[in-house]
VOPAGU-2260 file (C-alpha; in pm, 1 decimal, decimal comma):
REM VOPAGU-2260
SITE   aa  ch    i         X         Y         Z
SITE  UNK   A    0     924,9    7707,7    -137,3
SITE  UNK   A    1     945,6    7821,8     217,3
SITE  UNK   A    2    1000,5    7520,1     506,3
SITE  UNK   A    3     855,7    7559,7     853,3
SITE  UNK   A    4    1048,4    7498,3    1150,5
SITE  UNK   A    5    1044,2    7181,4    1347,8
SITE  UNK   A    6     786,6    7133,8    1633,6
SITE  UNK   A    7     898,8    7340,7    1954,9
SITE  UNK   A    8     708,7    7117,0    2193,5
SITE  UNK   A    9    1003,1    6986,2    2376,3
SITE  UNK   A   10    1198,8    7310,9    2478,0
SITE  UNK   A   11    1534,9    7308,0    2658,8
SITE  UNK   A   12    1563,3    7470,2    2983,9
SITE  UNK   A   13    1607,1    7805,9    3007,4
SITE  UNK   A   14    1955,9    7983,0    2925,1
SITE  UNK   A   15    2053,5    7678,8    2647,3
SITE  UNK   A   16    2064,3    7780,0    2305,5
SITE  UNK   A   17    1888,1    7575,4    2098,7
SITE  UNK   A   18    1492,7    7540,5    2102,6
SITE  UNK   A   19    1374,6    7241,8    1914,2
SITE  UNK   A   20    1159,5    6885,0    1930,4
SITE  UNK   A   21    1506,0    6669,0    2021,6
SITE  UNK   A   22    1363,7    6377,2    1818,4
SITE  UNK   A   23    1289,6    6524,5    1507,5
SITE  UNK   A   24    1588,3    6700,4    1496,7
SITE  UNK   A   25    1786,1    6401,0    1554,8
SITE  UNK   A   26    1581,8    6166,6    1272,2
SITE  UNK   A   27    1691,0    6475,4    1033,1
SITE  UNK   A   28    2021,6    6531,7    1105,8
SITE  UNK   A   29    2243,7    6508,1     833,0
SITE  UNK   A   30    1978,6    6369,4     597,3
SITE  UNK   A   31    1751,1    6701,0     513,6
SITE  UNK   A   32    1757,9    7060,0     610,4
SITE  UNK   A   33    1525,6    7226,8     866,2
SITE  UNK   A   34    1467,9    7525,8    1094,6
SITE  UNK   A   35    1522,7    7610,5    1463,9
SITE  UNK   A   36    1501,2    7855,2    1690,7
SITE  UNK   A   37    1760,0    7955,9    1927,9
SITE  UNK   A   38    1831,5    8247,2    2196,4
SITE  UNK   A   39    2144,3    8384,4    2112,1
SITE  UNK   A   40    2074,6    8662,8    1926,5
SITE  UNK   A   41    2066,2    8911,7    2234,3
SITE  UNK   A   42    2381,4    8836,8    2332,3
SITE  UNK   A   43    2629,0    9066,2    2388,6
SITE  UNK   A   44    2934,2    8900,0    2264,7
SITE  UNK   A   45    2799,9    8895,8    1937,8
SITE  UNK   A   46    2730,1    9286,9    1908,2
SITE  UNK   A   47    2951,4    9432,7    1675,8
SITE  UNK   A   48    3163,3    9639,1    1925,6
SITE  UNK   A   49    3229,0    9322,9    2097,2
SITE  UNK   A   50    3272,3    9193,1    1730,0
SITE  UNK   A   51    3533,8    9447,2    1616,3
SITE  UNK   A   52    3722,5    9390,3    1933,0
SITE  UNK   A   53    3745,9    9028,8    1827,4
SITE  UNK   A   54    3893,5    9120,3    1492,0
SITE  UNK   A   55    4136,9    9307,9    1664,2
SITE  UNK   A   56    4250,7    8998,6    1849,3
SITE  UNK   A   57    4238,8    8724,0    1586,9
SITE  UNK   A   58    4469,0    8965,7    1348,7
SITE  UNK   A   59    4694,5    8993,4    1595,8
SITE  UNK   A   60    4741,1    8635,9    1769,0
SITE  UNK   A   61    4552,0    8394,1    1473,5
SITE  UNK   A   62    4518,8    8580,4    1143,6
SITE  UNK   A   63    4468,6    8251,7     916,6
SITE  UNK   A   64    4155,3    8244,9    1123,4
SITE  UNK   A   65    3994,3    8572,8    1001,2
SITE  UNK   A   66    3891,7    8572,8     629,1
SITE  UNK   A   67    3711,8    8882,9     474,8
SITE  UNK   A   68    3678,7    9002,4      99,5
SITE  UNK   A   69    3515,4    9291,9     -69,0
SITE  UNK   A   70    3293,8    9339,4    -387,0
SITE  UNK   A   71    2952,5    9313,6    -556,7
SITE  UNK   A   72    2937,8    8873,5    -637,3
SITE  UNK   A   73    2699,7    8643,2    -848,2
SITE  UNK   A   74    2489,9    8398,1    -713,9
SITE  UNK   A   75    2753,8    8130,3    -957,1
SITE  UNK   A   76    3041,0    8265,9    -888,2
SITE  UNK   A   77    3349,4    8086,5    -819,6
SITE  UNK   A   78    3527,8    8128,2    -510,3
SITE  UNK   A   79    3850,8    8215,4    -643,9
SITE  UNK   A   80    3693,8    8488,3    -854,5
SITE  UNK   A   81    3575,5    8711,9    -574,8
SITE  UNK   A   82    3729,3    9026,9    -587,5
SITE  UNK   A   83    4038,2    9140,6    -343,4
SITE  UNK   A   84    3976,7    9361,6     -28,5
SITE  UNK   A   85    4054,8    9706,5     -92,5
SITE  UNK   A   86    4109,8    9793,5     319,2
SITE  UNK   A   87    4239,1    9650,8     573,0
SITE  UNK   A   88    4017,8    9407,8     745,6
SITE  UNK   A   89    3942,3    9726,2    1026,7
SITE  UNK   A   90    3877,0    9950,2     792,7
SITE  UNK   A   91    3614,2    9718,7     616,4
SITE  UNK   A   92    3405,4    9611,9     940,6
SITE  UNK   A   93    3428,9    9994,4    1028,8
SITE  UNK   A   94    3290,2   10034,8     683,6
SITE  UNK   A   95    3042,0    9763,8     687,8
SITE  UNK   A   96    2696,8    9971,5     527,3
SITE  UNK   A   97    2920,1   10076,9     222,7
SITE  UNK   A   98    3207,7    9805,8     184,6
SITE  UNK   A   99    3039,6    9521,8      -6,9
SITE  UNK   A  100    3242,2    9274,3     271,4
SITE  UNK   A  101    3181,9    8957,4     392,9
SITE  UNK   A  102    3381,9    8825,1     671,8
SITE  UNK   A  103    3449,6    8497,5     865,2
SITE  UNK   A  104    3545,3    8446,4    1181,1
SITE  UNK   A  105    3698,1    8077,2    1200,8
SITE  UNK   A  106    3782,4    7894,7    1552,0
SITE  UNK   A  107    3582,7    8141,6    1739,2
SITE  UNK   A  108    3609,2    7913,7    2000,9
SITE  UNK   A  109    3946,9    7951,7    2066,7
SITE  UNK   A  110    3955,4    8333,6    2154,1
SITE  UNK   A  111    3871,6    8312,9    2559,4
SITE  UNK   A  112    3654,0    8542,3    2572,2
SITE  UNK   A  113    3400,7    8328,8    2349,1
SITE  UNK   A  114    3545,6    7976,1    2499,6
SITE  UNK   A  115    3283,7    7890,8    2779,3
SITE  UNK   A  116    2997,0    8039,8    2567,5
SITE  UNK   A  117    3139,4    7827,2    2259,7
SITE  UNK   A  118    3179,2    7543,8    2434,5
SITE  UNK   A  119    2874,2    7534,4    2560,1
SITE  UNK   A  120    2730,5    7537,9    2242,0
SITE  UNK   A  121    2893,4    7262,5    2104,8
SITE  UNK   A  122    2808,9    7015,1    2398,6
SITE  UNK   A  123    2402,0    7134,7    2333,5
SITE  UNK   A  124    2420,4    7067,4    1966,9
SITE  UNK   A  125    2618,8    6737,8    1958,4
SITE  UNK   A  126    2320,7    6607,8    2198,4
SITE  UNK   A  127    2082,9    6717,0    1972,7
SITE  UNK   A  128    2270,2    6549,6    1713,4
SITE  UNK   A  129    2267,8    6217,3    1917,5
SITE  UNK   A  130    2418,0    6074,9    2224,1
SITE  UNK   A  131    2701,2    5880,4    1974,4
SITE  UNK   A  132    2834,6    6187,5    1761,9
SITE  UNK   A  133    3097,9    6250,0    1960,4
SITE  UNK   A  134    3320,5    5966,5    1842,5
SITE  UNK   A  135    3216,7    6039,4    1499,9
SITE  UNK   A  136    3359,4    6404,4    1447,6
SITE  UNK   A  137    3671,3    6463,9    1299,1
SITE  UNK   A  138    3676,5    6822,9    1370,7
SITE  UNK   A  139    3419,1    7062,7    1496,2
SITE  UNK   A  140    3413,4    7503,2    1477,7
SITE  UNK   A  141    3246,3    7753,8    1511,7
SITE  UNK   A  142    3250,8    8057,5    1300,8
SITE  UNK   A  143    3119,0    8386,4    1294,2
SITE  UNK   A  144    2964,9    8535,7     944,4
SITE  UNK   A  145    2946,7    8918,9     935,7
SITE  UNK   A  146    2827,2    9059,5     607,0
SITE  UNK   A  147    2786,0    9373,7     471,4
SITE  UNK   A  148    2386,4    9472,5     293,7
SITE  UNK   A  149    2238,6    9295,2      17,7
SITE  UNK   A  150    2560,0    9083,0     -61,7
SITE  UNK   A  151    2589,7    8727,3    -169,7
SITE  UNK   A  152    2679,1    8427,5     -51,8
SITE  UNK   A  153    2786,1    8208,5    -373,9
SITE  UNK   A  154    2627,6    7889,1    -409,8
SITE  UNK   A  155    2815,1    7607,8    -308,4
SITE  UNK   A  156    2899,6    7328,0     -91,2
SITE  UNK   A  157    3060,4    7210,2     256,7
SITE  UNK   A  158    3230,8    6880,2     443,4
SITE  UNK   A  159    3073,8    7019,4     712,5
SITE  UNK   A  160    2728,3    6986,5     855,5
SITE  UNK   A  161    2613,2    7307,8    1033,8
SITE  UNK   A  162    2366,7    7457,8    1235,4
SITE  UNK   A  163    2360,1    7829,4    1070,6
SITE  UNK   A  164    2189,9    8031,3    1356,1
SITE  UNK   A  165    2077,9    8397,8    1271,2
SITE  UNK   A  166    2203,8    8685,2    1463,6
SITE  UNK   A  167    2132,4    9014,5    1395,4
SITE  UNK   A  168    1984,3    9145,0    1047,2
SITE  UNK   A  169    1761,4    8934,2     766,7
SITE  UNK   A  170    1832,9    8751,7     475,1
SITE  UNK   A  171    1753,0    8452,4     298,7
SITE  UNK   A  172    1910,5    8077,3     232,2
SITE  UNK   A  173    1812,7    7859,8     -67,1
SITE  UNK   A  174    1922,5    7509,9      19,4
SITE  UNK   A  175    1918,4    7220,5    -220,4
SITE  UNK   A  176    1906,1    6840,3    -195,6
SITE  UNK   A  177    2251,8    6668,0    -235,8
SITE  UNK   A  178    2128,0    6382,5    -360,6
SITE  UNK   A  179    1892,0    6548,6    -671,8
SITE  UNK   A  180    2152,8    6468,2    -973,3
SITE  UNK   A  181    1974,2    6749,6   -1187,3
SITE  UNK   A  182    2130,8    6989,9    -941,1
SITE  UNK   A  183    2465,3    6797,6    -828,4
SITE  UNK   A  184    2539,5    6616,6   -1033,8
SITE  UNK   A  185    2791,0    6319,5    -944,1
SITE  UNK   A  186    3086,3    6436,3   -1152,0
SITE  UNK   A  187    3090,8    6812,4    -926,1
SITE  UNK   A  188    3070,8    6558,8    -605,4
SITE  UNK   A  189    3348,1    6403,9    -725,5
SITE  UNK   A  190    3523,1    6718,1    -849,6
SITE  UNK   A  191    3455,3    6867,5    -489,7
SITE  UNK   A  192    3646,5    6601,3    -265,6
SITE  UNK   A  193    3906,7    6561,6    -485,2
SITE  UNK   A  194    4080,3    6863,7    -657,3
SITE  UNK   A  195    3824,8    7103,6    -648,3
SITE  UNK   A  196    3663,1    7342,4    -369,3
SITE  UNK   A  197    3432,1    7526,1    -632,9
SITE  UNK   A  198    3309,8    7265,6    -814,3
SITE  UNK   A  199    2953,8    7284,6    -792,2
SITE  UNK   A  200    2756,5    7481,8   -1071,2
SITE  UNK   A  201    2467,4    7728,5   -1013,0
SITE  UNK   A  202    2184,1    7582,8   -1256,4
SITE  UNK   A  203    1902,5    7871,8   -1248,7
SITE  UNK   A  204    1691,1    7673,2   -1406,6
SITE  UNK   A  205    1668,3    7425,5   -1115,6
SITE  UNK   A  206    1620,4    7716,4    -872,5
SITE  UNK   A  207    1262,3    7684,5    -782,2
SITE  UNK   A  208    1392,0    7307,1    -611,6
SITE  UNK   A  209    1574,0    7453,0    -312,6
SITE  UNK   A  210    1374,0    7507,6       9,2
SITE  UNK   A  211    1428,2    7880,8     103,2
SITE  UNK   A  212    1439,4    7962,8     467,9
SITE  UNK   A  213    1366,8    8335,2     550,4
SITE  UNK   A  214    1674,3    8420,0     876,4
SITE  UNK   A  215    1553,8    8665,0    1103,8
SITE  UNK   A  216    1733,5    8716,6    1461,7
SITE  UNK   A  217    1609,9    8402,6    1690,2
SITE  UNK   A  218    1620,5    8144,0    1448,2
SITE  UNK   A  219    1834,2    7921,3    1205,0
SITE  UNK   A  220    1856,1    7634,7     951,9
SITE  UNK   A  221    2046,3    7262,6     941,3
SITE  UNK   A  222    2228,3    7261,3     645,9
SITE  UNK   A  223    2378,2    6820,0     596,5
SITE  UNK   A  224    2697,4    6774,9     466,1
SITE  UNK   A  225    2725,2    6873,9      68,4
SITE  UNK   A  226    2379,0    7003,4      56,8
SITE  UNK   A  227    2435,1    7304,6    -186,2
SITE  UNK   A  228    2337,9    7638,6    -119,0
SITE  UNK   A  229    2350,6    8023,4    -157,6
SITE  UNK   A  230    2223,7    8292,4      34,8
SITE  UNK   A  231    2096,9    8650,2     -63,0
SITE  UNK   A  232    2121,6    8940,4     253,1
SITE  UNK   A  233    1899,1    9207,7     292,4
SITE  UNK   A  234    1948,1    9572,1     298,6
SITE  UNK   A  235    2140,2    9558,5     637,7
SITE  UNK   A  236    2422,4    9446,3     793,1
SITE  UNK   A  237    2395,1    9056,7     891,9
SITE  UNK   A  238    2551,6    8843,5    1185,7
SITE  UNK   A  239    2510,4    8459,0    1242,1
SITE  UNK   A  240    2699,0    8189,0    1368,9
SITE  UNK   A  241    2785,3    7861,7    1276,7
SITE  UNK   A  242    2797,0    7546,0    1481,3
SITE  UNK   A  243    2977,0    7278,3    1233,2
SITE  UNK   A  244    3116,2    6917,8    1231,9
SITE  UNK   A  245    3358,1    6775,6     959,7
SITE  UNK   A  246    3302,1    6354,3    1043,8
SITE  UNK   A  247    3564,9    6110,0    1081,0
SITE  UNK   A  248    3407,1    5859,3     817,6
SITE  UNK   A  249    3640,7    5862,5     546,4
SITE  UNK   A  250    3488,8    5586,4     335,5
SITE  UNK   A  251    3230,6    5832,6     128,0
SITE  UNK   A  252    3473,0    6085,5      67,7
SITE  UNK   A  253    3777,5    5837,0     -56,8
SITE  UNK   A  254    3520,6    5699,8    -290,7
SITE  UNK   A  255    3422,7    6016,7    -464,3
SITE  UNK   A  256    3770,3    6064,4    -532,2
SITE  UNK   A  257    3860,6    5756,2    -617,6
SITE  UNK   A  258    3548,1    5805,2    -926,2
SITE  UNK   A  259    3678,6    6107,3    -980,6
SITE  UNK   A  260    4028,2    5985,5   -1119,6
SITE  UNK   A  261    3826,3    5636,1   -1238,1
SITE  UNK   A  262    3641,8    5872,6   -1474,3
SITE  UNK   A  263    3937,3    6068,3   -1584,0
SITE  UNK   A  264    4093,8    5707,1   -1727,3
SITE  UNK   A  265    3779,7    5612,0   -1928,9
SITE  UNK   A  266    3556,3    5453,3   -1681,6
SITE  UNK   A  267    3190,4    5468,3   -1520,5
SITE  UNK   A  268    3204,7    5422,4   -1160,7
SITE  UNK   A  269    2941,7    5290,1    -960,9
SITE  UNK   A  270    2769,9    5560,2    -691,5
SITE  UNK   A  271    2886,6    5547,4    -370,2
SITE  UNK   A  272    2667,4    5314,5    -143,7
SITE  UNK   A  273    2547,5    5098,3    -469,0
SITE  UNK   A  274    2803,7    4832,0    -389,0
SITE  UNK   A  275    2961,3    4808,1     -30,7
SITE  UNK   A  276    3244,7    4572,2    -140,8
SITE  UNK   A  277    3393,8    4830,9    -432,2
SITE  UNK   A  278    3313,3    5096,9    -169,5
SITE  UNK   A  279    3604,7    4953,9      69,8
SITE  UNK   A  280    3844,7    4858,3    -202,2
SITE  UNK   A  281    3825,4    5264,2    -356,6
SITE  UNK   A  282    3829,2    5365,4      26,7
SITE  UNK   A  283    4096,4    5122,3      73,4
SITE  UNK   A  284    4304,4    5245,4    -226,6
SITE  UNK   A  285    4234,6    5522,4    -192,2
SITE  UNK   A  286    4393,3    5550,9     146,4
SITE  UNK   A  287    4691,9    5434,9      79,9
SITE  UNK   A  288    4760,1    5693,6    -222,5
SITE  UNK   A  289    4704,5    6019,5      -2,9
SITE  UNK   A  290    4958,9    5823,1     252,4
SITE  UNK   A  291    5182,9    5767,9     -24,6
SITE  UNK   A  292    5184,4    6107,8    -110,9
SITE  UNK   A  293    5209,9    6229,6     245,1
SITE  UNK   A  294    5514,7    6041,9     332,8
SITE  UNK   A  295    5669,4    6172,7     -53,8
SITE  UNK   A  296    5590,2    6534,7      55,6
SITE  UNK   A  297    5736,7    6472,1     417,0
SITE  UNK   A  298    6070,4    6356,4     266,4
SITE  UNK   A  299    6101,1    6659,9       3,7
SITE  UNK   A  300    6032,2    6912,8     342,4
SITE  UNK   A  301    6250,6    6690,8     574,0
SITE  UNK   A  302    5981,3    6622,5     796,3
SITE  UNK   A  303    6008,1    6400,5    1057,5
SITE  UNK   A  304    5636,6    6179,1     974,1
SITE  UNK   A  305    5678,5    5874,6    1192,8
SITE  UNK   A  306    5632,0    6007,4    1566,9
């Protein structure tokens, strides 16, 4: 089914980026998707000339930071079965109507041409988000998404929450309810946080649940934390940006892993959130294991871990 955006009957001042009812937004976020509109998708930073030239400079000064593969890819399909680029990641954006590419642009932020306009961003959506968000983020991007016609993006889920904000072409997102077992169920969850990055599984059969938001330039979607989701571009080449925030609470993810290895020795675990004091002792335990292991991997490297 198709969503409809939030009310626009509180609108930013001119020149933000965001257009949306503040209130709404806020009572939503992280707990359901929804639409927006924004104003971004005229500018000229995010052209692909301007876009090519900041390929250029990520390669050469922060290459971990620019991700692109090649080849036709199934709505399922895992991650690590994606086919390998065939060019070099210039070739491929110069290529982008034939080369079945998809590319990411992480830390955009951090190139300084993008900084101010980045930055600006971020301080806009973290209000939307709520006046206390700030002390809640563990770590916070944004990242570009150029893609090449009619590819996929597999389904799957993030740790982050995003704002996903439509650029330049059209395509479609299908975004499902984390919390509908049919479609996530809890061992993938678990799976996920602990060992696993393509956990999830594509169920076609549950396809008509997801809410389906048609992108066009000028407006995007909220997308919570481990809501899955796939998305299917058009017949032309598509830009948008993403505006996400990976949150300091630990608690959550330490007990999904914890479950994970409870159910590997035998055992049912309880959900997460269906009893507070197991919650903190999985957390808890759960803590002190990936410290364990990080001061065991320090020694093997001859780290220096305690300053």
């Amino acid at each position: 089914m198709l969503d409809r955006p939030l009310s626009e009957t509180t609108r930013d001042a001119q020149g933000t980026w965001i257009a949306v009812d503040k209130e709404a937004a806020r009572a939503r976020f992280d707990r359901e998707s929804f639409e927006v509109s924004h104003r971004l998708s005229a500018h000229p930073l995010l052209k692909l000339p301007k876009l090519l030239e900041l390929a250029e400079r990520t390669i050469k000064s922060r290459p971990d930071d620019l991700y692109y593969d090649m080849g036709k890819v199934r709505t399922g399909q895992r991650w690590d079965e994606i086919p390998k680029a065939k060019f070099s990641a210039i070739q491929a954006l110069e290529q982008l109507e034939s080369s079945d590419a998809w590319f990411i642009f992480r830390h955009a932020q951090r190139d300084p041409e993008y900084k101010a306009l980045f930055e600006d961003g971020l301080r806009e959506i973290k209000a939307i988000a709520g006046e206390d968000v700030e002390s809640k983020i563990r770590q916070e991007d944004i990242i570009i998404f150029v893609t090449s016609p009619r590819r996929v993006t597999p389904y799957h889920i993030d740790r982050e929450c995003n704002f996903l904000l439509q650029i330049a072409g059209t395509k479609t997102i299908h975004i499902f309810d984390r919390d509908d077992k049919d479609v996530l169920p809890e061992e993938e969850v678990e799976r996920f946080w602990a060992v696993d990055n393509n956990a999830p599984v594509f169920r076609q059969n549950y396809q008509d649940r997801a809410k389906s938001y048609r992108l066009v330039p000028g407006n995007g979607v909220h997308i919570p934390v481990n809501f899955p989701h796939w998305i299917q571009n058009d017949d032309n080449i598509s830009v948008s940006l993403s505006v996400n925030f990976q949150f300091l609470d630990s608690m959550r993810a330490n007990v999904y892993r914890s479950n994970y290895f409870l159910r590997r020795l035998g055992v049912t675990p309880s959900v997460p959130g269906a009893h507070k004091m197991r919650d903190a002792a999985k957390s808890f335990a759960m803590t002190c294991a990936l410290a364990a292991r990080r001061v065991v991997r320090g020694h093997h490297r001859g780290d220096r871990i305690w300053n």
